[in-house]
N, CA, C and O atoms as a GROMACS GRO file, in nm:
protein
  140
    1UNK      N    1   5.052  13.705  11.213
    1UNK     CA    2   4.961  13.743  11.103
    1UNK      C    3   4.853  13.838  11.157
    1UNK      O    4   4.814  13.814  11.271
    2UNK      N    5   4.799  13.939  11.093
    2UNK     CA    6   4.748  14.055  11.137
    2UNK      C    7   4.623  13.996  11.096
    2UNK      O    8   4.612  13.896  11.026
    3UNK      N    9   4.492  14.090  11.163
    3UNK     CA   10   4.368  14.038  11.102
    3UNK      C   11   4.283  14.026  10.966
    3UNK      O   12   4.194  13.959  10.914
    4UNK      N   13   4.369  14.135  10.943
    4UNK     CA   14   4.329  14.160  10.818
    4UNK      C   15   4.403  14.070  10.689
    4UNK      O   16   4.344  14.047  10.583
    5UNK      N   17   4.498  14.040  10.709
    5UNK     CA   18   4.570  13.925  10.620
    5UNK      C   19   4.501  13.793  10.667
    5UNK      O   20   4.495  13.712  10.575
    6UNK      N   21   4.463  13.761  10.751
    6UNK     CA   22   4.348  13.651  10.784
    6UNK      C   23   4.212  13.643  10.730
    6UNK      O   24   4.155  13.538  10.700
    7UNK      N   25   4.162  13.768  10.719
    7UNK     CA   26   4.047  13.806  10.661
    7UNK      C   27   4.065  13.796  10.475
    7UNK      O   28   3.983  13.742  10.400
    8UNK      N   29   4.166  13.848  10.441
    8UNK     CA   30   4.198  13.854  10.299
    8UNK      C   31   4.219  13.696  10.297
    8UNK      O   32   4.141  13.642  10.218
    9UNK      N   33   4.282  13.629  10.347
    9UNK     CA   34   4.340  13.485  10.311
    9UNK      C   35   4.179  13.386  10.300
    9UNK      O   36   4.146  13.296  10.222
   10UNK      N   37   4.099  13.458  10.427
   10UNK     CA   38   3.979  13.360  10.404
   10UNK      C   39   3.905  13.419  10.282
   10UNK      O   40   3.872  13.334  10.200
   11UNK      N   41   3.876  13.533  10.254
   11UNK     CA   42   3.814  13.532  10.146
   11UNK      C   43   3.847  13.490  10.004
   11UNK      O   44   3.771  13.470   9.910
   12UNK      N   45   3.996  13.480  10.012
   12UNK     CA   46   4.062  13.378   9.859
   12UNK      C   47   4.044  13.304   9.881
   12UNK      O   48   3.985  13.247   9.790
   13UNK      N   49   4.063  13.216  10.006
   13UNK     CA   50   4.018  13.076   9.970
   13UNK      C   51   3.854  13.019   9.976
   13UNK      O   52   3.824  12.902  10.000
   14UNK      N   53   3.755  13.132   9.950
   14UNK     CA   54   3.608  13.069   9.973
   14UNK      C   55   3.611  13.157   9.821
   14UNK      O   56   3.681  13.083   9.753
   15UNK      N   57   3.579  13.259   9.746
   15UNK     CA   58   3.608  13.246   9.612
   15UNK      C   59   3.704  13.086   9.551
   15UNK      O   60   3.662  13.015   9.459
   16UNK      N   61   3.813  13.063   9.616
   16UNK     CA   62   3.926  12.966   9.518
   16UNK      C   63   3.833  12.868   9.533
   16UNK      O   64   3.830  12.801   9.429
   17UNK      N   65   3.720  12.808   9.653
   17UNK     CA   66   3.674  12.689   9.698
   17UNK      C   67   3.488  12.709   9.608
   17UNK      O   68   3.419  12.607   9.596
   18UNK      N   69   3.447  12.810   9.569
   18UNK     CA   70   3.348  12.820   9.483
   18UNK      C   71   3.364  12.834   9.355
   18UNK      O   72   3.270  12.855   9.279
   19UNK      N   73   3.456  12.827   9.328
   19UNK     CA   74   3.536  12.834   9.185
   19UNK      C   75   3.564  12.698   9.152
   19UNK      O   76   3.528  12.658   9.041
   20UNK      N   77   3.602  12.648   9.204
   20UNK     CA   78   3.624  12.482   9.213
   20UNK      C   79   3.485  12.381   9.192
   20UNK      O   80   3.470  12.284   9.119
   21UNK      N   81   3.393  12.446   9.286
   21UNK     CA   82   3.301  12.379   9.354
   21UNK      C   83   3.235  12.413   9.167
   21UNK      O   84   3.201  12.313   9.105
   22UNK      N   85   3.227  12.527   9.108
   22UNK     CA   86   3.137  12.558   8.992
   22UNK      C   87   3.179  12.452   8.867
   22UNK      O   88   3.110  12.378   8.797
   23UNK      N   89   3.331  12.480   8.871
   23UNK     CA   90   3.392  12.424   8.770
   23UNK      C   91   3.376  12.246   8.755
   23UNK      O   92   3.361  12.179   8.653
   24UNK      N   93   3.383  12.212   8.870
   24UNK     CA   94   3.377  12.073   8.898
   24UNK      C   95   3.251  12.024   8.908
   24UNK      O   96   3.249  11.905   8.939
   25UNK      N   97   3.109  12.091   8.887
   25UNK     CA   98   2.973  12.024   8.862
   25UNK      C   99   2.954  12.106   8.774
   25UNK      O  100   2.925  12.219   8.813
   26UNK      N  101   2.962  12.084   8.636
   26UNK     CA  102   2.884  12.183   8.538
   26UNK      C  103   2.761  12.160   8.502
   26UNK      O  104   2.705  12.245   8.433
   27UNK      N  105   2.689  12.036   8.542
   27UNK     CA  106   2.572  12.059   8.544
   27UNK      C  107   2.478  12.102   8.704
   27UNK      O  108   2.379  12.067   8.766
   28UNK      N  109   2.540  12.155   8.708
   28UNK     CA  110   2.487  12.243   8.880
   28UNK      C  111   2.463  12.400   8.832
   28UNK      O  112   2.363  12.467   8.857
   29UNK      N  113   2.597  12.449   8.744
   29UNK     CA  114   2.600  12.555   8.689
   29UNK      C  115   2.561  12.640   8.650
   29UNK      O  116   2.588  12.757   8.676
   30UNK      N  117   2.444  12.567   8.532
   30UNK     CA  118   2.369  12.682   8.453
   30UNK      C  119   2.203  12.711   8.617
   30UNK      O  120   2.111  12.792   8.626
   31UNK      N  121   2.234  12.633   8.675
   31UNK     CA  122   2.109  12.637   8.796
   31UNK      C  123   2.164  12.761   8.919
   31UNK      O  124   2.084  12.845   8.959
   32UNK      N  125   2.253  12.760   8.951
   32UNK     CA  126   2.345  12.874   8.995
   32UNK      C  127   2.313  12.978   8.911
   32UNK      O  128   2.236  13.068   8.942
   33UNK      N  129   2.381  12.966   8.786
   33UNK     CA  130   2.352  13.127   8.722
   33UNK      C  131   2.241  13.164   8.684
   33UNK      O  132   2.238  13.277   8.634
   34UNK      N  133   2.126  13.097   8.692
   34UNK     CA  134   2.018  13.160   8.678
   34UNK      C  135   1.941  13.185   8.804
   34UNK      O  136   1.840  13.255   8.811
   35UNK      N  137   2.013  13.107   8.926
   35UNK     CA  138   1.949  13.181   9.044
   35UNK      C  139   2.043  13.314   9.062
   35UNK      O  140   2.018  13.396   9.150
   0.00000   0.00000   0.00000
């Protein structure tokens, strides 16, 4: 695996893992989007 497919793979999975993290406390949410 080249570095750059390492680099791409970590950044989907820390978007896929803050996506999760948002969806799964919605009251955390509206405190996030207004920071």
């Amino acid at each position: 695996m080249t570095r750059e497919t390492l680099a791409d793979l970590v950044g989907v999975v820390a978007i896929s893992v803050t996506a999760i993290i948002l969806f799964s406390m919605p009251a955390v949410t509206p405190i996030l989007t207004a920071a």
